[in-house]
N, C-alpha and C positions, 0 to 999 in steps of 0.2 A: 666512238672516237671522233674526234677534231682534224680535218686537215687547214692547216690555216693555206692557202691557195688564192692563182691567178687566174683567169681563163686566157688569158694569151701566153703563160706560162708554158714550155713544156715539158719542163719537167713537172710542172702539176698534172697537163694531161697524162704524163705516161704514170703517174701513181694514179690519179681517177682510174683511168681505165684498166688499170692492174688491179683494183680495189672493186669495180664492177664488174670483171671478169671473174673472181675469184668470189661474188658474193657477200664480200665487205661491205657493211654499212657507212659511211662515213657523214659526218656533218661538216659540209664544207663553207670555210668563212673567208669569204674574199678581203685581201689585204694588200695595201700599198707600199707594198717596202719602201718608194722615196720617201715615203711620211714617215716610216719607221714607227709604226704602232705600237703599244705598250705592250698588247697581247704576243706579238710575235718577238721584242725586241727580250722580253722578260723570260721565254723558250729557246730560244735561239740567237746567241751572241753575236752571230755572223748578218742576222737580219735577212735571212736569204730563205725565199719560200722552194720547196713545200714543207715545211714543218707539221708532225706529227704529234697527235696530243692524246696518248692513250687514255684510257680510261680511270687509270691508275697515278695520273700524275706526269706520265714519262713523259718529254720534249725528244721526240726523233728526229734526226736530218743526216744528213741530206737525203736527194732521192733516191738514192741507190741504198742506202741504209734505211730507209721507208719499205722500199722493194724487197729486202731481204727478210723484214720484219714479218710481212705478210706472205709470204713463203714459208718460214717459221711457223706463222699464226694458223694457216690454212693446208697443215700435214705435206710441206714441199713440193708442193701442186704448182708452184710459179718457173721453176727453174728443172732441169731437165737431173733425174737422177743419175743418170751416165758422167761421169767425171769428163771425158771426153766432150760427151754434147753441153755441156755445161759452161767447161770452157766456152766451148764457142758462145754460148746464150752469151754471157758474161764479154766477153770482148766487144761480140756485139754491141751491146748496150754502151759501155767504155767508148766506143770508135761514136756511136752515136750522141753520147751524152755529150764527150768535146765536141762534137761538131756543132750542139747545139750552143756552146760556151762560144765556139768563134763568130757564132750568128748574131749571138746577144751582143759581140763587143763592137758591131759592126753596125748594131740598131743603137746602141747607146752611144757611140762616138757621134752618129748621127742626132740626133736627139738631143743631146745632151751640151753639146758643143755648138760654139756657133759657126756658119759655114765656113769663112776662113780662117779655124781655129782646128779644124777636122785633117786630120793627119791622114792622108790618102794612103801611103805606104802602110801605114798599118792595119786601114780597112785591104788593101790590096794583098796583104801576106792574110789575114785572117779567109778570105776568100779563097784564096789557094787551098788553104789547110779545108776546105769545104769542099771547092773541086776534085779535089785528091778525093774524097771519101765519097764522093760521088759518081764518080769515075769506077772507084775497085767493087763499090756494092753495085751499079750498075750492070756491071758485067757475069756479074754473078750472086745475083739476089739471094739473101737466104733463104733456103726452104721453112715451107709452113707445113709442116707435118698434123699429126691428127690433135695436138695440143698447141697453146701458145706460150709462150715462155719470155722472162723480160727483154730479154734481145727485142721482140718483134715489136713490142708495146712503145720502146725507147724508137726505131726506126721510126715507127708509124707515128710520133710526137715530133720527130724532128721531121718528117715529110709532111707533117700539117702548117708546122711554124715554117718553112720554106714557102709554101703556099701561101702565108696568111701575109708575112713580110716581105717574098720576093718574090713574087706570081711575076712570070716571065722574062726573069733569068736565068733559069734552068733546066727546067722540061724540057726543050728542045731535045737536048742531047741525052736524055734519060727517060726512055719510053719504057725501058723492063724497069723500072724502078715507080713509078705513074701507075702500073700497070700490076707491080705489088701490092702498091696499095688498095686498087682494087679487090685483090685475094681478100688482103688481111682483114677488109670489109665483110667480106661474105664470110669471115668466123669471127669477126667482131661488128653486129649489125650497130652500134651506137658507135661506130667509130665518127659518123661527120657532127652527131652532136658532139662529141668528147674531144675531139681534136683541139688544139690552138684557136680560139675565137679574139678577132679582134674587138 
């Protein structure tokens, strides 16, 4: 299989690392959404990595529909069989994957825009919506029980792209969250390769 992928991506890392957890092969081919390359634009209408490229032809996306696939693929070994703990893996992930969407619009408004064309109220609510989620997982990390499930994977990608993009904005006030990822280190030893690289 094909992931077409970013390394400053995170929702690339959190399918790599779901994909090397679980034993997945993948052949991963870095791509520039702003160029909009033919390989990704021709699988993916939306143009939005990580796109998936089974064996068989299929174009999968997004990453949460990647993440279910390989679940599927490798006997429901990604997500937790309890309907209960499930939910929660699954929230998880949802509360993490926005939080990476508010992070991206807050790099791209910067980036993208020129300085006195950068709408601060917007970077300033998109922040909040990160605060907020930083704040309730802080105070009560989710546990890392004797498996890892996509909840932890989506956390651990959006606490690398915090690092990678806003190193010293927010640790301060999030030492059990620092301190997770710690954990989730020691049951995923490739996690400092696989994280968000700039």
């Amino acid at each position: 299989m094909k992931l077409l992928c970013a390394p400053a991506s995170p929702f690339s890392s959190k399918v790599r690392m779901a994909a090397r957890h679980l034993g997945i092969e993948l052949n991963e081919i870095r791509v520039d959404t702003n160029a909009g390359p033919a390989v990704l634009i021709d699988n993916n209408p939306l143009g939005k990595i990580p796109t998936l490229l089974t064996d068989d032809g299929e174009a999968i996306f997004d990453s949460r529909a990647i993440m279910h696939h390989f679940n599927r693929l490798k006997g429901k070994k990604l997500y937790p069989a309890k309907d209960s703990k499930r939910t929660e893996a699954e929230v998880l992930e949802a509360l993490c994957d926005g939080t990476n969407e508010c992070l991206l619009s807050i790099v791209y408004e910067r980036r993208f825009r020129e300085q006195e064309k950068q709408h601060q109220p917007w970077i300033d609510r998109q922040w909040t919506k990160v605060s907020r989620t930083l704040t309730h997982l802080n105070a009560e990390p989710p546990k890392i029980g004797k498996k890892l499930h996509g909840g932890h994977f989506a956390l651990a990608s959006m606490l690398g792209y915090l690092q990678l993009r806003f190193e010293g904005q927010w640790e301060a006030d999030h030492a059990d969250l620092i301190d997770w990822a710690r954990k989730f280190e020691k049951h995923f030893p490739d996690y400092q390769a696989m994280k968000p690289q700039g």
